[in-house]
Each structure stands twice: as C-alpha cells, then as structure tokens.
N, C-alpha and C positions, 0 to 999 in steps of 0.2 A: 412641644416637640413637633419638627414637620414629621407630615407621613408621606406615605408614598401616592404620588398621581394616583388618581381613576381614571380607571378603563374607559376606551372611548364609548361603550355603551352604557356606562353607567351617568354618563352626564344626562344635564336638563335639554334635549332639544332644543327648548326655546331659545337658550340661546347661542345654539350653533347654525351657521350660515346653511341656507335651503339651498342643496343642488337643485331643488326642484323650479329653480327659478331657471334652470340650461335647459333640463330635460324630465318631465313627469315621472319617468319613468326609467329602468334598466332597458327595458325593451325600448322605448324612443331613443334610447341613447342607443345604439346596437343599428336600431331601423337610420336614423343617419349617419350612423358610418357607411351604411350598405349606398345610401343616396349618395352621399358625396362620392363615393368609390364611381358610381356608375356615371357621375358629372365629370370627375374627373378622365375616365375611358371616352367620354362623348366630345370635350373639350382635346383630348392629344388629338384624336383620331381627325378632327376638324381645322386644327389649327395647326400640326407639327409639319414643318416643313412648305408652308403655304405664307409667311409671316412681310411677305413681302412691298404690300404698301399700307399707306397711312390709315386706310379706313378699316383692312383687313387689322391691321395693330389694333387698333384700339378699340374693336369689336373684341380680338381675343382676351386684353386686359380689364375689357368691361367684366367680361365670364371670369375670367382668372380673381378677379375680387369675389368676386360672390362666392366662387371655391374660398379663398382665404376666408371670407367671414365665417362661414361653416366648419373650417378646417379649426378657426378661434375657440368655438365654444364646444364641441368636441374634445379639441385637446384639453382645453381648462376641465372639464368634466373629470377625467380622468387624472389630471395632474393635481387637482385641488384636494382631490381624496385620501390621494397618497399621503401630503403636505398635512395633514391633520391627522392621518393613522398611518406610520410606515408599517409597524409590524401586524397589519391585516393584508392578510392570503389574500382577500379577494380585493384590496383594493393593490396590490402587489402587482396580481395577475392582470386586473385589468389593463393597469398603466402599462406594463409589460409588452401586453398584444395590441394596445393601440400605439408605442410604438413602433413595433416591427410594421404594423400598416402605414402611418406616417412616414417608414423607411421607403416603403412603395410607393406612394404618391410623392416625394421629393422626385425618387427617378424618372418619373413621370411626367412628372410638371419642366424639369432641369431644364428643357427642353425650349421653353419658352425666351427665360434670358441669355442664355446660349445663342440662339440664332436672332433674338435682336442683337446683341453685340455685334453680329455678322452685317448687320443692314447700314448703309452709309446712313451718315451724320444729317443728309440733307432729309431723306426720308424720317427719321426719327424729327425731327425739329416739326416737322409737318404734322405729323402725328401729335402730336406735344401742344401746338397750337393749335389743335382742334377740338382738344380735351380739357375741359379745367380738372379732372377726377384724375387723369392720366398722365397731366403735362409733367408733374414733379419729378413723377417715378423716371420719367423718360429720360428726364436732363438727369438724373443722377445715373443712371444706367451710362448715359454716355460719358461720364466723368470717371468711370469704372471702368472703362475700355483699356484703359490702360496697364490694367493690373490685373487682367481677364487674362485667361490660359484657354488651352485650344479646348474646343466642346467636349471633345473625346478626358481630358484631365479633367476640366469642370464636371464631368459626369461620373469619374473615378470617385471624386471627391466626395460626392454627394452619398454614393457608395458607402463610400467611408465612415459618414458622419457616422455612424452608431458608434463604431470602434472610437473613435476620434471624440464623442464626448464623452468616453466612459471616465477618465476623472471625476468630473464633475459631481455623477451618478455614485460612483463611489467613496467619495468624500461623504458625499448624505447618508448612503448605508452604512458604511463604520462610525458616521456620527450618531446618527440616530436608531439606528437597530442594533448593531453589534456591540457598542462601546456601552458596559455595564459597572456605575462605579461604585466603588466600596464605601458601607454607613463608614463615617467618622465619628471618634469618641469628644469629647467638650466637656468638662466639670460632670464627668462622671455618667454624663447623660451618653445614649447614641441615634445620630441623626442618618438619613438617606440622603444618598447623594445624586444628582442624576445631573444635563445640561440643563434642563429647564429649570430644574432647580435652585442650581447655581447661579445662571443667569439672571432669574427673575426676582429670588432671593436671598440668596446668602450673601450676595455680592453685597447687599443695601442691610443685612444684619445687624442690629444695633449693637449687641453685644458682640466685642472684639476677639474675645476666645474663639466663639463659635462660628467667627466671619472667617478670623484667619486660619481656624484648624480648614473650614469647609475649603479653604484656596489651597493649601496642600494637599490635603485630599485630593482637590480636582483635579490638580495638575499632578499627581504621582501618577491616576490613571493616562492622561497624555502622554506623560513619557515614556508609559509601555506601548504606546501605538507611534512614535515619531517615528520612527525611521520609516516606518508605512506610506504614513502620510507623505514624508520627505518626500519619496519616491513615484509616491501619485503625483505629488506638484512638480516636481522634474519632469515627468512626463507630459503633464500638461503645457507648461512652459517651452518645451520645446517643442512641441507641435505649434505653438505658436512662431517663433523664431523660424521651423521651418516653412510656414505659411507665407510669411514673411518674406522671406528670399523668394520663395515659388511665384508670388506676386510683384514679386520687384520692388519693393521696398527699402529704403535706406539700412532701415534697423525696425527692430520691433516695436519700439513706439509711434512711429511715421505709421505704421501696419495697427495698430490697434487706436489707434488717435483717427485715422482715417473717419470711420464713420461719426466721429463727435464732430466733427466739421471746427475744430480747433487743432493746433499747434502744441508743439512739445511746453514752449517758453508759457501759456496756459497753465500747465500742471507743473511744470517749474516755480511758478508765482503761489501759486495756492503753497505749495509743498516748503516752501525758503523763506516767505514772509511769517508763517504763521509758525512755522520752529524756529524763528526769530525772535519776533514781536508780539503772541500771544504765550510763547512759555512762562517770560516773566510774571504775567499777571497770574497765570494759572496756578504757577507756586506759590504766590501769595495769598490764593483760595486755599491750595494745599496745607500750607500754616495753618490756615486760617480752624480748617478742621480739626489742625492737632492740637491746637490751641484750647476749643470748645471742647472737645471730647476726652480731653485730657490726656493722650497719646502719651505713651515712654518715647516712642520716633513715629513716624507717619512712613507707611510702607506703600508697595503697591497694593495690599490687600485692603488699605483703606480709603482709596480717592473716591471713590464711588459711595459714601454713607454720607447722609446727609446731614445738613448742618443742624438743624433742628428738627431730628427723629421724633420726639415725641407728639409734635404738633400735626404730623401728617396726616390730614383728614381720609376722612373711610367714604367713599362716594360707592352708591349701587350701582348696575347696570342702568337702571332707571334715571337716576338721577344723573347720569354724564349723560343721556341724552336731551335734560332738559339744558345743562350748561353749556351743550353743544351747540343747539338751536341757538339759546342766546348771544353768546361767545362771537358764534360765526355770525350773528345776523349784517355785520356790518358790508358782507359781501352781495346785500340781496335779497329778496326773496323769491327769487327765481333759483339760486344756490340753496338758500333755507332748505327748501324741497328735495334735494337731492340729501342732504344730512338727516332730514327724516324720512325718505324711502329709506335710509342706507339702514333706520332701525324695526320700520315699519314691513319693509320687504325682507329680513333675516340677511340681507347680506354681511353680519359681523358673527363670527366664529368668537367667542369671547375665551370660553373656558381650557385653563392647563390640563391636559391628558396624557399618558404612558404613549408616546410613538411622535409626538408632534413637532412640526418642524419650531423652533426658537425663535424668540423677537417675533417681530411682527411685518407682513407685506399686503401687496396691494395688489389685485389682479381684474385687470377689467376686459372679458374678452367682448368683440367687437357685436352690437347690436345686444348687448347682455347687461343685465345688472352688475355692479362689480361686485367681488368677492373681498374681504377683507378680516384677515387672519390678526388674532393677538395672543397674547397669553395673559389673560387679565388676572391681576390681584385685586383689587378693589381698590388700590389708593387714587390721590388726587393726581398722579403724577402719569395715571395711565389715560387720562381724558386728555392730554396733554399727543398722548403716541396716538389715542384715537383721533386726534384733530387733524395729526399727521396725516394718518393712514387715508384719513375722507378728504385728505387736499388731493392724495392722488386718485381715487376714486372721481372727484369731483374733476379735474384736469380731464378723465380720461371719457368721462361721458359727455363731457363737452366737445371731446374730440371727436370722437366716436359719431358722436351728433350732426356734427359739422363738416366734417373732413370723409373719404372715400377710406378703406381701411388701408391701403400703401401710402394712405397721407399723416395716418395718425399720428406715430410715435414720433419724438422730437429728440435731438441729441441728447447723449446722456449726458451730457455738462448743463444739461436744463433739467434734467428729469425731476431733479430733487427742492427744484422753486416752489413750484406750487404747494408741496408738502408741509416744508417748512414755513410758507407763509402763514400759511394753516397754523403750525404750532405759535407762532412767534403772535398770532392775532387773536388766540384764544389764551393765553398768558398774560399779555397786557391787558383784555378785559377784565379778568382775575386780580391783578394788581389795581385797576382803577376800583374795583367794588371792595378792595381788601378794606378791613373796619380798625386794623391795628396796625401799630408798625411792626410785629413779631407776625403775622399775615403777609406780611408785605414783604417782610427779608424771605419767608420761606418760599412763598411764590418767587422770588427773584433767583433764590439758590437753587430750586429747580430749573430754572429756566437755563442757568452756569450748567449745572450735574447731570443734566441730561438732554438738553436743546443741542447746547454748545458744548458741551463734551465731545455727547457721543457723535458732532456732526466736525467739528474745528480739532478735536484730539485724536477722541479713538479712531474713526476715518483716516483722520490726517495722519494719522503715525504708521496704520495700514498704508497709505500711498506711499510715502517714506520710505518703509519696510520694499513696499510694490518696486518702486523706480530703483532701487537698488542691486534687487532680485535682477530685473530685466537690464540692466547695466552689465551685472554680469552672463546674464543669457547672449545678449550683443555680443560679449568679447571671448562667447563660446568657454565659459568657465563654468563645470560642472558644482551643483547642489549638493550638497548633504544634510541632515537632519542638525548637524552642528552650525554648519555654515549658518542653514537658517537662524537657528536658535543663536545663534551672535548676531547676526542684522538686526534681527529683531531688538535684542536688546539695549544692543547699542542705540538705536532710536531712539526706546524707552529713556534709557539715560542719559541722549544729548536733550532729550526735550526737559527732562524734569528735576537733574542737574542735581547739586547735592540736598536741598528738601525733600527729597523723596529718595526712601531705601528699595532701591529694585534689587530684590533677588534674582539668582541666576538661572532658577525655574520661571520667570516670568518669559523667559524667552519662548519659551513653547506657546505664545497667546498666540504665534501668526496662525496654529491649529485651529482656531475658534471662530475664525470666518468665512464663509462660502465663497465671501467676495473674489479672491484671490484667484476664481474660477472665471470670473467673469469679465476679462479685460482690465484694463484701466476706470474699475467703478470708482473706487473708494474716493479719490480727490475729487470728485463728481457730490460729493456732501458736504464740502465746503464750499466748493462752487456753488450749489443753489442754494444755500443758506445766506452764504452773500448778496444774491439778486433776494432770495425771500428777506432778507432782514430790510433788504432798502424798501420793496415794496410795502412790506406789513408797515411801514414807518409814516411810506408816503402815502398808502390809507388811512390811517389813523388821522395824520396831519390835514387830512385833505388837499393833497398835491395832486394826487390824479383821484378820478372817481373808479370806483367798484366795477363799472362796466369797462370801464380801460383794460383792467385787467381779465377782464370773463374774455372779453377780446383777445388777449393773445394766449389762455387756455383754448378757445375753440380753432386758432390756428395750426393745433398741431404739429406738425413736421414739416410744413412746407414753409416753415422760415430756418435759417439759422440759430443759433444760441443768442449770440450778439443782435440780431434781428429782432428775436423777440425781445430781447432786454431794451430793444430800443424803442419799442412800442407805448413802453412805459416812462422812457425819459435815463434810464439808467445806460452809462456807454462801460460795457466791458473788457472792450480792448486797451483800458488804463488802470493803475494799479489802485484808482482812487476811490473806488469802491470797497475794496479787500482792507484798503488800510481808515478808511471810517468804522467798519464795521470791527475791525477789533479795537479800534479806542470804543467801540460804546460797549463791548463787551468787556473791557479794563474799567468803563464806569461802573457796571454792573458792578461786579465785583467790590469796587471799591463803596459801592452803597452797600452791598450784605454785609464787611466789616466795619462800615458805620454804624450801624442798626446794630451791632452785635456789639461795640463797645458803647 
C-alpha cells in the first residue's frame, strides 16, 4: 500500500540540494538584498538619463550585469525553497517579500532599455562593437525597437508585471497547496492520492485495478477545480494576445515566437509531421502493451506501464551516480567533473515530499552551482531523468562560464538539446553493456515510454492542444473549461486513433501542465530532442568530437537555434532531420516487438 509523502523535515538532508551553496546563511541571504538594493540606487542615480554615448552605454551595461548576476542567485534562493516546500510559511513569506522587492528594482532598472531604445541606431552599433560582453544584448535591443511602446507604457507595464503573472503563480498554488485528493478504493484495499503521487507512480502501476481506479480518482478531483483553472488560463491567454496587439504584432504567435528567433512554419513542422508520421508507430507500441499485459482494451490509463514491469531494476542514489560518471564519460573529462560536483556539491534534491513541485527541473543561477530538483523513486528509469536534468546543468555552467550573463540563455527551440543529449547518450551506453536480449528490449522500451513519449507525444500533444488554444485567442474566440476539455481531447484522439480508448475525462490533462504558462514551450521538446537525437548519434559514431559540442554549450545565446545546430553539422531549417529521427524512433520500436516475439 502507498502511504502518504513525508514531511519536508523529516527527509535525509543528504540528499537534498545545499542552499548553502547561494548563501551560508538567512542573514547573508537578507545582507544581499540590502547590497544589491543600494547597487541598484547607485547605478539609476549614475546612469538614468545620462545614457547618451558609446562608452557611457557600456559602462552602464558592464554595472547592469553585475546587478543581474546578483539579482540570479538571490531570486534562485528564494524561488528554489518554495519549489520543494510550498506549504511552509516561511518559505511562502520569503518568496512573497522578495518579490515585492524584485517589483522595486524592475522599476528601477526599466529605466535603462527604455532610453537606449531612445538612442539612434548609429550610436548603439558603436557601443556594440566595442564590447564583445555587450555587443549581443545591443543588436537585439535594436531589433525590439520596433515593437518598443513609449517609456512612460514600458514603465506601466513593468508596474504591472506582478498583477500580470499572477496566473502562473496561481496555477502552482491550487496545484500544489490547495488541491487535496481523495484515498481511492482498489480490491478492497485503500490508497492516497496526491499529484506526486500519481505522477511518479500510479501512472507506471503494474497492477491495472489499482492504476486505472488511481486515474479516476485523479481526475474526479480535477474536475472540481476546471472551471477555475479554465478561467486562470483565459486570463492568461489573453493578456498574451493583448500584449501582442500592444506591441504590433501580426497574431500572437509572431508575439510569443519572437524571442525563439524561429518562425511559425518551425512549430508547424514539429506539430503536423509527428501527428502524422510518429502516431502510427506509437499505436503499434500501444498494441504492443496490450498485447504483453493482457489488456480486455488498452486505455489511456495504460500507455505509460511498461513493457516488462518486472525487470525494472532498483538502482540507489549511490549507484546512478556511479552510472552517471560512466554513461556520460563519452563527453570528457572536463564535463565528468561537473556530473560529479552535481553529487559531490548536493546540488540534486532527490527525495518526494508533501508540498513539492512534480517532475523534475533545472536551475542554474549565474556564477552559482546549479540546482537540480526530481522526485526520485529508485528505479532504472530515473538515472535516465537525472542524465536529463545534468545536460542542463551542464549547458548552463558552461555558459555561465563562458558568456557575460545577457549572453547566457539561448532560444527556447534550443533549450531542450543539450538535455536530451544527455538522456539519449546515457541509454545507449546502457544498451551496449546490456548482457541479454530481455535487458536490452527493456532499456529500449524505456527509452520509447519516456525519452520519446514524454518529449515527441505528451509535449507534442500539449503544443497541438497550445496552437489551437491561441488559434482561437487570434480570432478573439472566448475559453471555457468545456472548450478546453474538447481540444484537448480531440488531440488525444486524432493522435491515438482507434487502438487507444480515450475517455471523456481524459480531457482535463491540459490541467496538469505548468507549461501552458509559459509561452510556446512545449513543441520546444521535440525540437531539441531532434538536434539531441542527431547529436547523441553523431557522438557515438564519431562524426564530430565531444569538444565540438562543449563548443556550442559555452556559446550560449549569442547564436541562433539554427546557428548553433550548425556548429555541429546538423541544418534545421529542413524537415530532414525531424523525419530521420522518427524512422529511428519507428526502428526502436519495431526492435522491442522483435525481442518480445
């Protein structure tokens, strides 16, 4: 029988991530806020309204980073604690007031891209080529000129932002503090239900009673909060859409695509070819489990159980760090090092607790070790999400390293390469050491049931779902909890067609992802699982070497998507990458039902 999480104090420290790696102390964390407060008052006071040639710019952008890097591991402090205990007061409170001061220093700083926008083109260029730390930010500043509103609006706006992400914020509170859900009954027995629960395990339950009663369960509570929901994401969606028009923008994907530095016909390809040309194969995994498991019908409550449940090995904390070491070694031993500080320094939260945020992320603030959140169960399949999680750790120290911090982050149509190389190069090691062929199909089924699932389906059916949504935000067509709950489903069912029974409660999954908050994420996980598949491949093969690719990790942001993918030999802008990478993913598959008959 599950029980219920423990309390976040009753966990093993050891293996929860060190804030003490930001800040020693509450008091050091307090004493720089008061620093960076008095930086920032020295910096307006010096710089606002003075911004007028090349040397004076990029004097003020030198200081303006140094505030950012400060302003990074600050807010990480505060925001990391939350993310692993929402329902503690004191870490409520804190994030709480280091908001409202982060609201003060935006208004404060506003100040800065506001009046370069004001400065002609000739002087910013000048500036630009005097700086390699400053040149990027510069030229992109002036390609935003266009979609700039007058300082007096830019500065409403900033105003604003509290009110204006309160979706987001609230999404996470009725997910994870308020939404309390009902034990469910199963042969008699009765189980707790909660999201981490579901998520981490009931979904992957071997026995079918207990899987499918705990997916009703989960979603009866859902359906007492949708219309809530519905109404939070209405609201967010159109403060998008009217950002949009405010800025000049075609429609609201021209407005949310913008900073990807791709194109709509981008998340068109990802979103048309793979509910094309990867559904078929995927239903013939889905057979494939009803087949094994001996299904009466294969549902939604079953695509996520694995093909061969019993084999799934039990690895410790200890031990996926020695698989890790090895797994990864093929990138280096310059990268090695960063996969054993990530064990050696406490940067990984491993343990499930009552309040914690679900799945797993990756936070690296600037000049700081990174932070790296899971919810471990102990299996084989979570060394797999930790490989993940250290590809973007590893990307982001190398940036961080490399690059100025306005250089760092890189489009999100990249964000998710590095990650997934990570997974896709510590799976193949796995499969070349396998000693059976029943090793070998379950290494590969993992790699279908949750590489490629969760990055080519569930993702992809979320953008689906997304482009949809914002289709009808464009043509000013109001939301309802129904509306959504039929997009939704209707995906489900164009993708999985008649071998999968989707219920009419399954509509309620688009509840279950933050993403939804955050732009056009989701087709951004097929996207770099694409460049990560070719890469991990052309490692292996030796087509390029390990340092090719450290190379355009420490480039950061100051290339393109398509830029960096061409660093390595891969060209994006063709569909011929997307459509190799799902025949080798229809191989896969057609290897697990070989091995399996």
């Amino acid at each position: 029988m599950k029980k219920q999480l423990p309390k976040r104090n009753e966990l093993n420290i050891n293996h929860t991530w060190a804030m003490t790696n930001l800040f020693e102390t509450e008091e050091k964390y307090l004493k720089a806020f008061d620093e960076v407060t008095s930086l920032i008052d020295e910096f307006e006071s010096t710089y606002s309204g003075k911004l007028a040639t090349s040397e004076v710019i990029n004097k003020a952008l030198d200081a303006y980073q140094v505030i950012q890097g400060n302003l990074s591991r600050i807010g990480a402090y505060s925001s990391l604690q939350t993310s692993t205990d929402s329902l503690s007061e004191e870490n409520q409170m804190r994030h709480g007031k280091a908001m409202m001061r982060f609201q003060q220093f935006s208004k404060k700083l506003t100040f800065l891209s506001n009046e370069l926008k004001q400065v002609d083109n000739e002087t910013l260029l000048k500036a630009a080529k005097a700086s390699n730390s400053n040149g990027y930010y510069i030229k992109e500043l002036i390609e935003d000129k266009d979609h700039t509103l007058s300082p007096e609006v830019e500065k409403a706006l900033v105003s604003l932002s509290p009110v204006l992400s309160v979706p987001y914020q609230n999404y996470n509170r009725f997910k994870l503090a308020d939404m309390k859900f009902n034990d469910f009954e199963a042969d008699g027995n009765i189980y707790p239900n909660s999201f981490t629960l579901f998520e981490n395990e009931y979904e992957y339950e071997i026995d079918t009673k207990i899987r499918r009663q705990a997916y009703e369960s989960f979603y009866e509570k859902l359906a007492e909060y949708q219309h809530g929901f519905a109404n939070n994401y209405q609201a967010h969606v159109q403060k998008e859409k009217i950002m949009s028009e405010l800025r000049g923008f075609d429609s609201v994907f021209d407005y949310l695509l913008h900073d990807q530095k791709v194109s709509i016909d981008f998340l068109d390809r990802q979103i048309d070819l793979i509910m094309e040309k990867l559904a078929p194969a995927m239903r013939r995994y889905a057979k494939l489990l009803k087949k094994v498991h001996g299904l009466d019908e294969m549902t939604y409550a079953d695509l996520k159980i694995a093909v061969d449940p019993q084999f799934e090995p039990k690895v410790s904390i200890e031990e996926s760090r020695e698989l890790l070491i090895e797994g990864l070694s093929v990138l280096g031993d310059e990268y090695n090092q960063i996969v054993k500080r990530s064990f050696d320094e406490c940067w990984i939260d491993f343990p499930q607790n009552q309040g914690k945020s679900t799945g797993g992320f990756c936070s690296s603030p600037y000049g700081a070790p990174s932070y790296i959140l899971l919810n471990w169960n102990g299996q084989m399949d979570e060394v797999m999400v930790l490989a993940h999680e250290i590809g973007h750790a590893g990307h982001f120290q190398y940036a961080n390293a490399n690059q100025a911090i306005l250089n760092t982050r890189p489009s999100m149509y990249f964000i998710e390469a590095p990650s997934t190389t990570n997974e896709l190069l510590m799976a193949n090691h796995l499969i070349k050491k396998a000693k059976t062929a029943r090793e070998k199909r379950w290494l590969k089924s993992v790699m279908i049931s949750r590489t490629y699932y969760h990055n080519f389906v569930t993702h992809l059916l979320e953008a689906a779902f997304q482009r949809e949504v914002y289709r009808r935000v464009d043509q000013k067509q109001p939301l309802s909890a129904n509306t959504l709950n039929e997009i939704k489903l209707e995906m489900l069912t164009k993708f999985w067609g008649e071998e999968v029974t989707i219920p009419s409660w399954a509509g309620l999954t688009w509840m279950r992802q933050p993403h939804y908050f955050m732009g056009l994420y989701p087709y951004t996980y097929s996207a770099g699982l694409t460049l990560g598949t070719k890469v991990s491949k052309m490692i292996e093969n030796q087509e390029i070497k390990p340092q090719e690719w450290i190379e355009v990790l420490k480039a950061g942001g100051t290339k393109t998507p398509l830029e960096l993918a061409k660093m390595v030999n891969v060209d994006l802008s063709t569909y011929k990458p997307l459509i190799e990478v799902i025949e080798e993913i229809s191989l896969i598959i057609d290897d697990i039902i070989n091995l399996t008959e």
